[in-house]
N, C-alpha and C positions, 0 to 999 in steps of 0.2 A: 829657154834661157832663164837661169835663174839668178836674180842679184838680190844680195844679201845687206841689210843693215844700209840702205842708203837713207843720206839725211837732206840730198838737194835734188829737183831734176835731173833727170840723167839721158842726156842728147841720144839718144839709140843713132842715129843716124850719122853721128859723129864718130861710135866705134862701133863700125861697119853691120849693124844688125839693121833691118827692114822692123819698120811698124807694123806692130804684129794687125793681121787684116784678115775677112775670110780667105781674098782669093791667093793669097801667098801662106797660107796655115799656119803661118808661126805665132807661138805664142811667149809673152814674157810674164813671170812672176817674181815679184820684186817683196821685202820685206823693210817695212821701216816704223819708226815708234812716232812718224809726223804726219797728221791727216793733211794738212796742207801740202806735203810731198804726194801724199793719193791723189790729188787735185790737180796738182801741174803735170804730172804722170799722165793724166786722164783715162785715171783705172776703170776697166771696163766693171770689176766685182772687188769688191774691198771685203776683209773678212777680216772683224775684231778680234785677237787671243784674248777672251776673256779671263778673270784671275780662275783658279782651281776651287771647286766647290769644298766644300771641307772632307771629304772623303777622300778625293780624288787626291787632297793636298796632302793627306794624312800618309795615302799609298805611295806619294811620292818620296815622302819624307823618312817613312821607315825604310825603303829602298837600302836608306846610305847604311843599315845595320844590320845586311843579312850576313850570316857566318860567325857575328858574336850573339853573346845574349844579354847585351846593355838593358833592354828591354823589358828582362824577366823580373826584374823589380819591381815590382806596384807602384813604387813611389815613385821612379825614374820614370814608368811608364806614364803616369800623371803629369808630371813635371815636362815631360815629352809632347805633350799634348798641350801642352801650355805654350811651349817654346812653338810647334807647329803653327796654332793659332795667329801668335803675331809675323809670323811670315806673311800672312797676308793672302795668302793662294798664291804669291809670289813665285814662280819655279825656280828661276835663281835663286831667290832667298833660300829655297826650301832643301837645295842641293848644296849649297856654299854653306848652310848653319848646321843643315846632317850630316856631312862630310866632317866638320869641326868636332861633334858629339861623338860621331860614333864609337870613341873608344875612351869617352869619359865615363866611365862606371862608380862614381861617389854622388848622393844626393847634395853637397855641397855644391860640386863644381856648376854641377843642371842648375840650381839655385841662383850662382851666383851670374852664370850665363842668361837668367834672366832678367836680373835686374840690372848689368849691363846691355841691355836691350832694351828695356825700359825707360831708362835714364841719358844714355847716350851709347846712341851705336858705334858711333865713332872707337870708342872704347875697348869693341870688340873686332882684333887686329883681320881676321878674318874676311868680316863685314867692311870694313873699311878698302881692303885691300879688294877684294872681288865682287862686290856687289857696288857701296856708295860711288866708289871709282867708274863703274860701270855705267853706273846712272847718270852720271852729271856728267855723261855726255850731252843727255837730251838737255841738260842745264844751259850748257856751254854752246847746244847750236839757240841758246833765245839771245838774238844779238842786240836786244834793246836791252837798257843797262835797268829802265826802270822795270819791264816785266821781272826780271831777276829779282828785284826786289821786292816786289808784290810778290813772285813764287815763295820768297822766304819769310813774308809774311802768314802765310795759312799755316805756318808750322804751330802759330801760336794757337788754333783752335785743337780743339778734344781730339783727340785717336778717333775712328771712324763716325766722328761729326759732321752730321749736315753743317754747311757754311752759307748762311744767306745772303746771297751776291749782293742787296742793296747794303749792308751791315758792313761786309767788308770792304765797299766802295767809298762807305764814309770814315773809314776808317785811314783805307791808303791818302783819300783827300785832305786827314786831320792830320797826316804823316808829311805831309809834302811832298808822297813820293809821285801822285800825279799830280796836275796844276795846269790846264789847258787857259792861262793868261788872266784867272779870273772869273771868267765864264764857266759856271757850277753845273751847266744843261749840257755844255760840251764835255766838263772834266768826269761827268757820268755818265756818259755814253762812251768815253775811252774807257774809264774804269771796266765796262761791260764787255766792251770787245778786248782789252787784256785778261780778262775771265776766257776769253771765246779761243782768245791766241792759248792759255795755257792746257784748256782743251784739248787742241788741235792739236797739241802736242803730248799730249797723254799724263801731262803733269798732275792735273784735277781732272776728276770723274763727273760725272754727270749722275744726278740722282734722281726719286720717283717725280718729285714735283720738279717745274722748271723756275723757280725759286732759288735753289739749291744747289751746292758743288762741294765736292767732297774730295780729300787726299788719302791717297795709298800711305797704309800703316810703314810703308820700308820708304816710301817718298818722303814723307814727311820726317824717317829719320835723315836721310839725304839732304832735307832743307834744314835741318837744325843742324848737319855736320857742315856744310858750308856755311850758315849764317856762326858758328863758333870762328871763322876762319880755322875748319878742316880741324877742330877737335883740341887748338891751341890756345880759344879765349872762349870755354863753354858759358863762361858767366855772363856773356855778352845777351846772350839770350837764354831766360831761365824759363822752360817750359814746364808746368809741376802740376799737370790734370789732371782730375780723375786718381787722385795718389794718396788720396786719403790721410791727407793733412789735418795733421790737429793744432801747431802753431806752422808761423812762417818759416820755411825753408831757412838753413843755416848758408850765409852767400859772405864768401872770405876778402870778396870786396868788392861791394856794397857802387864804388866807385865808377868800376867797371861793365853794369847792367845797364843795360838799353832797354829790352823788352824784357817782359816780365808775364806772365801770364799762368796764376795758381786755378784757374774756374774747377769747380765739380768738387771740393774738398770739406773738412768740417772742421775747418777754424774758426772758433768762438769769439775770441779776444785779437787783434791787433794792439797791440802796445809800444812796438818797438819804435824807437828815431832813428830810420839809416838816415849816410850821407848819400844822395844820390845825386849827382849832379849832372849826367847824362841819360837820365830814365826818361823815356818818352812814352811807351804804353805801359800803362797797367791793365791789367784783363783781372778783377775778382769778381767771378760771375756765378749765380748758380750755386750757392749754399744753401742748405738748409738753415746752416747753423749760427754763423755770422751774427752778431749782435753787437759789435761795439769796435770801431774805431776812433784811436786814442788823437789827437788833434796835434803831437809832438810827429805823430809817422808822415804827415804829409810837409814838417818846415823844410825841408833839404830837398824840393823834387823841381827845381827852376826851369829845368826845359820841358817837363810832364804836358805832353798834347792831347793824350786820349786817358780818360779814367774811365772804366766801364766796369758801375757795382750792380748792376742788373740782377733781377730775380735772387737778390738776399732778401727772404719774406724775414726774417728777423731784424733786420737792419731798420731801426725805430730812429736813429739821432745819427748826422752828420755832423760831424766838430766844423767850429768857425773858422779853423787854421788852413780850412781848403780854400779860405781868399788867398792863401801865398801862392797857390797854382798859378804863376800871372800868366803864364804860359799854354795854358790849358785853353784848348778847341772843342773839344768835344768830350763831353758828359752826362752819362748813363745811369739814371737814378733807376729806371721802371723797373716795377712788381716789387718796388721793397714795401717797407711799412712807415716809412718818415712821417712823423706828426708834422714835421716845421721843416723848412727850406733853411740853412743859415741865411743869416744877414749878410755875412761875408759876401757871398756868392755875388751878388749886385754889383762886384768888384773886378769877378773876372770879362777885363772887355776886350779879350782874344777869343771868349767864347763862340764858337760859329753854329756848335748844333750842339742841342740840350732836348734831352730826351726821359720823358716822366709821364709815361703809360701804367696802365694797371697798378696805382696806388690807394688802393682806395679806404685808406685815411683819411684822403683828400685836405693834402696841409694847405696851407695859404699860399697865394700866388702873388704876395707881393712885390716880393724882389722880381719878378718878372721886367717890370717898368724898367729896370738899370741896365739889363740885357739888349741896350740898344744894336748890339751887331750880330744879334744871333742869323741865321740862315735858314735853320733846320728847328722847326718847335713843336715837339709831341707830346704831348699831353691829355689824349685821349686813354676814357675808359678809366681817369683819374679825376678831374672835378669839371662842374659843369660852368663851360663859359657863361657869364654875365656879361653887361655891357660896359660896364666898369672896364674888366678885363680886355673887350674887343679894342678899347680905348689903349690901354697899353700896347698890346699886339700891333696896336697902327703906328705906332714910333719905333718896330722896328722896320727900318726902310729897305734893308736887304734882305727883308725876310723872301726863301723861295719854296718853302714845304710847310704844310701847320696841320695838324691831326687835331682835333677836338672832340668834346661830347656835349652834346646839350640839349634841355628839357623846355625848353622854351620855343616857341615856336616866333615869336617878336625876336627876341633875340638871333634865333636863325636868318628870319629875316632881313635884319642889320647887318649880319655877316655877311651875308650873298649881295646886298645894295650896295657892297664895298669893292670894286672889281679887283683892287689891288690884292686884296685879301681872299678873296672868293677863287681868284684864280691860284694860289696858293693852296687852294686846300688838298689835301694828298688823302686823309685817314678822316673819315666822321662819324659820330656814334651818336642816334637820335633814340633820346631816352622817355615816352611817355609824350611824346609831342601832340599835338591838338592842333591839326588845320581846320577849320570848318569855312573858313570862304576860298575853298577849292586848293586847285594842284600846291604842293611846293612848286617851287622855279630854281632848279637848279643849272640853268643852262649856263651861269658866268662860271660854275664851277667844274664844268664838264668835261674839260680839257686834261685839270691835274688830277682828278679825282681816283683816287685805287684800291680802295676799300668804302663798303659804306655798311653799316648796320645800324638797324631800326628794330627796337624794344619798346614792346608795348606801343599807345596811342592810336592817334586816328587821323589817316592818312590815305585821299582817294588816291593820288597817285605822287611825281614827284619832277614832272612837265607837263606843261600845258598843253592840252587834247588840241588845238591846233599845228600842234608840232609836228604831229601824227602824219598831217598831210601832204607835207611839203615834197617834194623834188627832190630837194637838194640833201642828202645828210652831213655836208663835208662842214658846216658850220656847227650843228648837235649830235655831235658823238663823244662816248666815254671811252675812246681811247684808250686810255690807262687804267679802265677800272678792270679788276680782276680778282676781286671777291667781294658777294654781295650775303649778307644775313638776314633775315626778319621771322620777326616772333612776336606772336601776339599782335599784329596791326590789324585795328578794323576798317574799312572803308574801300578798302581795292576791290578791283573787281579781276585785276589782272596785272600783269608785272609785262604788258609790250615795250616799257622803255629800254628793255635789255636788249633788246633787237640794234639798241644804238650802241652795246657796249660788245664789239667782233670781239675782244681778247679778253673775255671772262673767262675767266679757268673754276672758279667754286661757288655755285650757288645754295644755300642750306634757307629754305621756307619751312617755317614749322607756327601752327597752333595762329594762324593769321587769321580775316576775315571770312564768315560765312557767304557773304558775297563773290569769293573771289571762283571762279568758274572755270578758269583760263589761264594758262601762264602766259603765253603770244595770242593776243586777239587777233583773229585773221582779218575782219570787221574794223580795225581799228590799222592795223598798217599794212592792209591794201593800196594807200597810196605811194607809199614808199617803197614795199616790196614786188613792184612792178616786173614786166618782163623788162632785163636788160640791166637793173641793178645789180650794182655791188655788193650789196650785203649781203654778207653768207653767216644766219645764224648762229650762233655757238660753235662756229669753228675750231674754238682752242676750247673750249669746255673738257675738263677731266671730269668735274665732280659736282653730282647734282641730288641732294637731297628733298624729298617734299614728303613732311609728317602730316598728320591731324589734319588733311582738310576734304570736309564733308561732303561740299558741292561739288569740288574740281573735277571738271569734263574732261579737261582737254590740255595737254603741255604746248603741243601745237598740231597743226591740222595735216599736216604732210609727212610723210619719212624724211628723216634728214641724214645728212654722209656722218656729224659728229665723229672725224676721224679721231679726236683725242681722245676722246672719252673710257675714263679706266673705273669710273664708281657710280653705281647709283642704288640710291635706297628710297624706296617707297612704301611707306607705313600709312592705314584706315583714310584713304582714298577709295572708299568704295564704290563710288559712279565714275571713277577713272576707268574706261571702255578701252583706249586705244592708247598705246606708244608712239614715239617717233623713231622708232628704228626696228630691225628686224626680230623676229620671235629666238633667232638662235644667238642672238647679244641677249637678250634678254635671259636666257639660262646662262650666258657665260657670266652677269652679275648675279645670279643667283638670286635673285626676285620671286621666286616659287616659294623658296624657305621663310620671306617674311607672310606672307598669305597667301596659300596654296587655295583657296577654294576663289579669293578675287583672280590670282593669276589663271585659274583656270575659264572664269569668266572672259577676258580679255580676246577684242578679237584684235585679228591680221590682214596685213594686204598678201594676198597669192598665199592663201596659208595652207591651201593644199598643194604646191609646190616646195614650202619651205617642209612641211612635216614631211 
């Protein structure tokens, strides 16, 4: 029995078919675009249609022009290969857009077939009529009103852009489109499983890191032909990336924009004063070129909730006129080049999350103090907290995330003696730090903790060796940490505190102490790695780098399952004897190619079995 295109459970036993079983032999194979329908089904074998690799796209696509010679043109045949491309491996797309071509023989019309494709598909009556219609079926079965709006959200990011599920979680929270009562731990973990629903439904892709999700190039014309209301108010959402802009787009009213989002382009100057008075996201991200915004573009923007000018390394000066934002939640200075914060800014007190990484200008942080309701505060890998600063940070009372960087080690210590704060820390960057009366103590921070990196200094470890021997771990563990950095530390002998952090996905050690011997001391959490515990080392580990170190024995003492594990690089580790995993992972990373004559040193368990 075969059923086609189903979007709900489907009772077999209602119209009159037996569950399919050995001992009655029947079998049912059903087709649908909802993994959560494979779930209630209780499909014995699921099989993804993945898109068409580009060849295979390619041979489907010239299909629709055998019998003419539309083709025989160089130029058509180029232009051919362009239009292919943004189909996406799509086979709808690639039949429904070859079928429209196949008997346009002018480099004009290919031409202009592109840039309505580019610009809006909707445009393209074809597209519209047999494919977007087609699609927003699977639109039309998300019957929560606000996943709809989140799916029409991701239209604003780049053509085949990773999209970073925390980025756009604070984004729909700066939107209002989710809001679980308040509760900011709750309304991100909905955020995450609206990510998970639109999965489930083939709407967003899954990509190499789990970090990450991503939209089909013909999806995401689908969610910008619905977010226009279906191609009738395109200015509603003006998508303009990757388009190689040199000023702002021409928008015939200025009135009627909501979203807006120019990122990847090379516009130099902003100058202009629209009226905007329903604009709520601006996305200008990702210029190179960027340098100056005029302080008249931001008076007109009263309900503007999200400003995101991220990674314009040009961007030296923010005008004062961005205190009219009154409206404004969330704002995205990181990776520019600002010498100075405006004064204004002090002013916006709707701000919830301010984000100012990688500047390293490193302007002054005084306006911080006025930002008493922020939520969300990054500023790591930009200037190094004082204790001045820690002073400010403590008046905000709703703070629930803080990323920092700092070269002090008194002062690190102030932050973590603060539980309010300590428990807040998400992101930290230890710059040239100097312990000399033993471990850091980071256990009040252990909880929120999700990145750490440590440059330079000296640092035996970063818990106290009685931690090591406890029983229990359900009170110290890093939970959320899931990427660790170090470079240049002297003092370790070994990195066993990782054993507390199961959801590390990236470790990178490089150029660290000559002492260190060991990544997991067996010696040292033998009391904890008992028979019958829980802990299962690096379980979610992808990716593990270990450069320059002289003495390293040993990563750890046993084989381990590392079923996630997709990278690893190991450079002038020359007393490194033994892996934690088998000899044929070790040629599928290709670990031969950086030292062939260490790898051939290296021994194995059962290694005449494996060879």
């Amino acid at each position: 029995m075969l059923l086609d295109d189903i979007w709900e459970k489907v009772k077999l036993k209602d119209i009159g078919i037996p569950f399919p079983s050995q001992a009655n032999g029947s079998k049912v194979v059903f087709t649908t675009r909802s993994k959560v329908v494979c779930g209630r089904m209780r499909s014995h074998h699921v099989l993804e249609v993945k898109k068409l690799d580009e060849e295979n796209a390619w041979e489907l696509f010239r299909r629709n022009f055998r019998g003419n010679n539309t083709l025989s043109d160089p130029e058509i045949l180029k232009l051919a290969r362009q239009l292919c491309e943004k189909c996406g491996g799509l086979p709808l797309a690639l039949n429904v857009i070859g079928e429209t071509m196949a008997y346009k023989t002018s480099v004009p019309e290919w031409q202009c077939a592109i840039d309505d494709l580019d610009s809006n598909a909707g445009g393209f009556p074809e597209v519209e009529d047999e494919i977007l219609k087609i699609l927003k079926f699977s639109y039309d079965d998300l019957k929560d009103e606000r996943v709809k709006q989140c799916f029409q959200y991701c239209a604003l990011f780049p053509q085949d852009a990773g999209i970073d599920k925390d980025v756009l979680v604070e984004y729909w929270i700066s939107e209002g489109i989710i809001d679980e009562g308040g509760d900011r731990k709750r309304t991100i973990n909905e955020g995450h499983k609206i990510i998970g629903d639109l999965v489930r439904a083939c709407l967003l892709m899954t990509v190499d890191t789990s970090e990450k999700v991503k939209m089909h190039d013909v999806l995401r014309q689908m969610a910008l032909w619905v977010a226009s209301s279906f191609g009738e108010k395109e200015e509603n959402f003006i998508v303009k990336t990757c388009a190689g802009l040199k000023d702002m787009p021409k928008v015939t009213d200025w009135k009627a924009v909501r979203r807006m989002s120019l990122g990847r382009n090379e516009i130099r100057d902003i100058s202009i004063s629209p009226d905007c008075p329903n604009l709520t996201t601006l996305l200008l991200t990702r210029s190179g070129t960027l340098a100056n915004i005029s302080g008249e573009f931001f008076l007109s923007m009263p309900k503007l909730v999200i400003l995101d000018l991220s990674t314009n390394i040009n961007l030296a000066k923010l005008p004062e006129e961005v205190s009219k934002l009154v409206s404004l939640r969330h704002l995205d200075l990181s990776r520019t080049c600002l010498e100075n914060l405006p004064e204004g800014l002090g002013k916006l007190t709707q701000l919830r999350y301010f984000a100012l990484r990688g500047v390293r200008t490193r302007p002054s942080l005084s306006v911080i103090s006025s930002l008493v309701n922020i939520e969300m505060l990054l500023l790591h890998d930009t200037t190094f907290v004082s204790r001045e600063l820690i002073d400010d940070i403590k008046l905000m009372k709703n703070l629930k995330g803080l990323g920092v960087s700092i070269n002090d080690v008194v002062v690190l210590k102030r932050l973590l003696s603060i539980p309010r704060l300590a428990s807040c820390i998400q992101h930290i960057t230890l710059e040239r730090v100097i312990s000399k009366d033993g471990p850091l103590q980071f256990e009040t921070a252990m909880a929120s903790l999700r990145s750490i990196e440590i440059q330079g200094g000296t640092i035996s470890d970063i818990m106290e060796h009685t931690r090591y021997g406890g029983r229990s771990t359900s009170a110290i563990s890093f939970q959320n940490l899931s990427v660790v950095k170090i470079s240049r530390v002297n003092g370790m002998q070994d990195l066993s505190w990782l054993v507390f952090a199961p959801n590390v996905i990236s470790i990178h050690v490089m150029w660290s102490s000559r002492e260190l011997q060991e990544i997991i001391s067996r010696e040292k959490v033998s009391g904890i790695l008992n028979e019958g515990s829980s802990i299962v080392p690096f379980r979610k580990l992808r990716e593990i780098q270990l450069r320059f170190f002289m003495e390293l024995k040993s990563i750890y003492w046993e084989r381990l399952e590392l079923p996630s594990l997709e990278r690893v690089f190991i450079m002038m580790c020359p007393k490194l004897k033994k892996l934690p995993f088998s000899k044929e992972r070790a040629y599928y990373f290709d670990l031969r190619a950086h030292n062939e004559e260490w790898f051939e040193r290296l021994e194995w368990e059962d290694e005449a079995i494996e060879d």
